[in-house]
C-alpha positions in Angstrom: 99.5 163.3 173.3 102.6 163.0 171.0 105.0 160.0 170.8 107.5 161.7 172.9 105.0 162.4 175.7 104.0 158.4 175.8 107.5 157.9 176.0 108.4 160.1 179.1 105.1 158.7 180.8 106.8 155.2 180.3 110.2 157.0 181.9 108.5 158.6 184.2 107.2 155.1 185.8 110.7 153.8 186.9 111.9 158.0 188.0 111.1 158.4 191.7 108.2 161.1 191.3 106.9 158.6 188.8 107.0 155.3 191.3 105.1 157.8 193.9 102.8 159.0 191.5 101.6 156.0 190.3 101.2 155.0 193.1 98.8 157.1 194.4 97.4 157.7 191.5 96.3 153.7 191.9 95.3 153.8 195.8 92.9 157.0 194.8 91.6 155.5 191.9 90.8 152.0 194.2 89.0 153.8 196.9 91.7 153.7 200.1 91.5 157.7 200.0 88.2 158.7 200.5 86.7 162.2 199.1 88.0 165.3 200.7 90.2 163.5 202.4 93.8 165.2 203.4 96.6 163.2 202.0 99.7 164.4 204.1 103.3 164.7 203.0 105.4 163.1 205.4 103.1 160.3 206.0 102.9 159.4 202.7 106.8 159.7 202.4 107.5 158.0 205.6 105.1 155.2 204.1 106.9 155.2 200.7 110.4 155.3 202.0 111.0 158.9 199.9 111.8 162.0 201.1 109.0 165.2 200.5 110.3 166.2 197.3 108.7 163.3 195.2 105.7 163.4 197.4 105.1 167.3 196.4 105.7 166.5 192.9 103.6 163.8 192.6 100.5 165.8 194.1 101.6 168.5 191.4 101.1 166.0 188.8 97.9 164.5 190.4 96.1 168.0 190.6 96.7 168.7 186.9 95.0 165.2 186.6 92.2 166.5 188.6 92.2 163.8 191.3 93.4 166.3 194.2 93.1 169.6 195.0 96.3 171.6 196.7 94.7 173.9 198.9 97.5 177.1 199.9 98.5 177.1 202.9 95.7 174.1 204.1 97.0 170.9 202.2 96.4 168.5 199.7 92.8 167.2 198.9 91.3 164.0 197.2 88.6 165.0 194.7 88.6 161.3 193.0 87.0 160.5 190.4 82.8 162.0 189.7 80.1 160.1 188.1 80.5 162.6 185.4 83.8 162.0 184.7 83.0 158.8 184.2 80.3 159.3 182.2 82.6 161.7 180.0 85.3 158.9 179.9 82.9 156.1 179.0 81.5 158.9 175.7 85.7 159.2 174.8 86.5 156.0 175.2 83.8 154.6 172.9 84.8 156.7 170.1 88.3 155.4 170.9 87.7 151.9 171.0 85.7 152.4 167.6 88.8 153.6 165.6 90.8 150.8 167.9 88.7 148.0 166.4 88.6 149.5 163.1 92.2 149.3 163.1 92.3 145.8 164.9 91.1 144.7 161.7 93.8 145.5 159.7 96.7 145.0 161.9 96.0 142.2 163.9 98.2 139.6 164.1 97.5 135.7 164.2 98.8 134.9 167.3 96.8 137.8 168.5 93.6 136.9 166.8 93.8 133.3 167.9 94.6 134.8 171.4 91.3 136.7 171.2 89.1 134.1 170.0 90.7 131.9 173.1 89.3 134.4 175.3 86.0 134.4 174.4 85.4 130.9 174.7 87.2 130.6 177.9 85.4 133.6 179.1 81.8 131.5 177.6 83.3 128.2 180.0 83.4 130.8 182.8 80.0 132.1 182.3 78.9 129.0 182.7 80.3 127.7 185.4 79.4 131.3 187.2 83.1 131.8 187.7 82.5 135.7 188.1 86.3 136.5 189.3 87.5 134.6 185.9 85.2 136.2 183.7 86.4 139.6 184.8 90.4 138.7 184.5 89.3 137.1 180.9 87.3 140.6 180.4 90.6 143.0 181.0 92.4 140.8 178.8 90.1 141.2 175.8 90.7 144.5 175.8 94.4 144.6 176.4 94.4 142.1 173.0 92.6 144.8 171.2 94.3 147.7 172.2 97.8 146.0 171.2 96.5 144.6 168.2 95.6 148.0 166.8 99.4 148.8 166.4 99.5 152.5 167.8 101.5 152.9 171.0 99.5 156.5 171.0 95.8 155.0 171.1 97.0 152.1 173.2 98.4 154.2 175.9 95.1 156.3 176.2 92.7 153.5 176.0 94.7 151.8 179.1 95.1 155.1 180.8 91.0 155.7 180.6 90.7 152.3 181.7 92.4 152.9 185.1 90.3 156.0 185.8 87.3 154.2 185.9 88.5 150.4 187.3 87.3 150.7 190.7 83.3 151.2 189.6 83.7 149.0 186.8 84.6 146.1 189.0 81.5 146.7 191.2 79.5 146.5 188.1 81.1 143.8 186.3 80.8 141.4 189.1 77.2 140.8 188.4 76.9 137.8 186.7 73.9 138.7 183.8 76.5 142.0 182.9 79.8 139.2 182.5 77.7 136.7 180.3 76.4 140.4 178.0 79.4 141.7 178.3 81.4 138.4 176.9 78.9 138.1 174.0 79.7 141.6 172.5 83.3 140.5 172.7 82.5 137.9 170.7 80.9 139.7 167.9 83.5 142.1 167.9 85.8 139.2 167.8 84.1 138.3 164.5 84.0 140.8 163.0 87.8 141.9 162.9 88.2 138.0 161.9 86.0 138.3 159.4 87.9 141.9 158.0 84.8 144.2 158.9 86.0 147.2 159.9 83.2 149.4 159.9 81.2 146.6 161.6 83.9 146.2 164.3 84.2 150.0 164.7 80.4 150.4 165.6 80.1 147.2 167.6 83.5 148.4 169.5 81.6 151.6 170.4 77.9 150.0 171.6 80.3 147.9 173.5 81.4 150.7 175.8 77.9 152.8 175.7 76.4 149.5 176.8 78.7 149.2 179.5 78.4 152.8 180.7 74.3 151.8 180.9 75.0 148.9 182.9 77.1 150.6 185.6 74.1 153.5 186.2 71.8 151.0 186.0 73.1 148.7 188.6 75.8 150.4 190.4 77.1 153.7 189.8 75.8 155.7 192.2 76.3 153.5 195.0 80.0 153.3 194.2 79.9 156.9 194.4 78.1 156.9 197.2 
């Protein structure tokens, strides 16, 4: 995707269609529309407060993204999200958070570095305390850190964009307590190694990071928030 596409996406947010797709896009994604189930024009627009024109766009944009299916003549179907999308997400987005890291290291501001190492010892303080809901929040915002501190709008659109896709089983997952306290201490080395100017160390610890987590979530929970 080229700088002028991330650009329109960001238009495209605060544009009608946009505010409607997003939308669904999110209450898909969360779980409130089930598989196979019909989403239906007017409700949807009565519920929004927009007339059927945004609504028929924004399933046009949402069945090139693969989360619906338009059926002619029938209607409009959630597909959602499979567990080998996610799998195929979780393979991209280590790669991704690899050359991220790698370029965390030689971007990264101080106020962004000292932001990062503040997460990881207030996510180590939650841990302890088994503050599950914190260590999650302080979990998103590690990431968000990294992916600005790589200083590409291009990468750090993707990385958030693949986030979203998989949010809903990744919260299921997360919330188990001996995941949080793993999760936090691979944070941490990858914390250390962009402070310490490692880039190839950062890259590959970056990218364990995400194959550990995709191992986590079919170990302890990916089928059953499929199911």
């Amino acid at each position: 995707m080229g700088e002028f596409d991330v650009k329109q996406e960001v238009t495209d947010k605060y544009s009608l269609r946009g505010r409607v797709f997003h939308r669904l896009r999110e209450d898909i994604l969360s779980g409130k529309y089930a598989e196979h189930e019909e989403l239906k024009e007017v409700a949807i627009g009565e519920e929004m407060g927009v007339s059927r024109t945004p609504v028929r766009e924004a399933f046009r944009q949402l069945e090139l993204e693969g989360l619906i299916q338009i059926i002619p003549n029938k209607g409009a179907y959630v597909t959602g999200i499979t567990q080998k999308d996610v799998k195929d997400i979780y393979l991209i987005r280590s790669r991704l958070e690899g050359l991220c890291a790698r370029w965390a290291t030689e971007h990264i501001s101080k106020e962004q570095m000292d932001e990062m190492e503040e997460n990881v010892y207030l996510a180590e303080f939650h841990a302890q305390k088994g503050h599950l809901e914190q260590l999650a929040q302080l979990d998103n915002r590690f990431h968000d850190i990294l992916y600005e501190a790589c200083d590409s709008k291009i990468l750090e659109h993707q990385l958030k964009d693949l986030h979203q896709y998989v949010l809903r089983v990744r919260k299921k997952t997360l919330a188990k307590e001996s995941r949080g306290i793993q999760s936090n201490k691979e944070h941490r080395q990858i914390m250390e190694a962009i402070r310490d100017q490692n880039p190839d160390l950062a890259e590959q610890l970056a990218n364990r990071h995400m194959i550990n987590a995709y191992e986590n979530m079919v170990e302890n929970g990916l089928k059953e928030a499929y199911s």
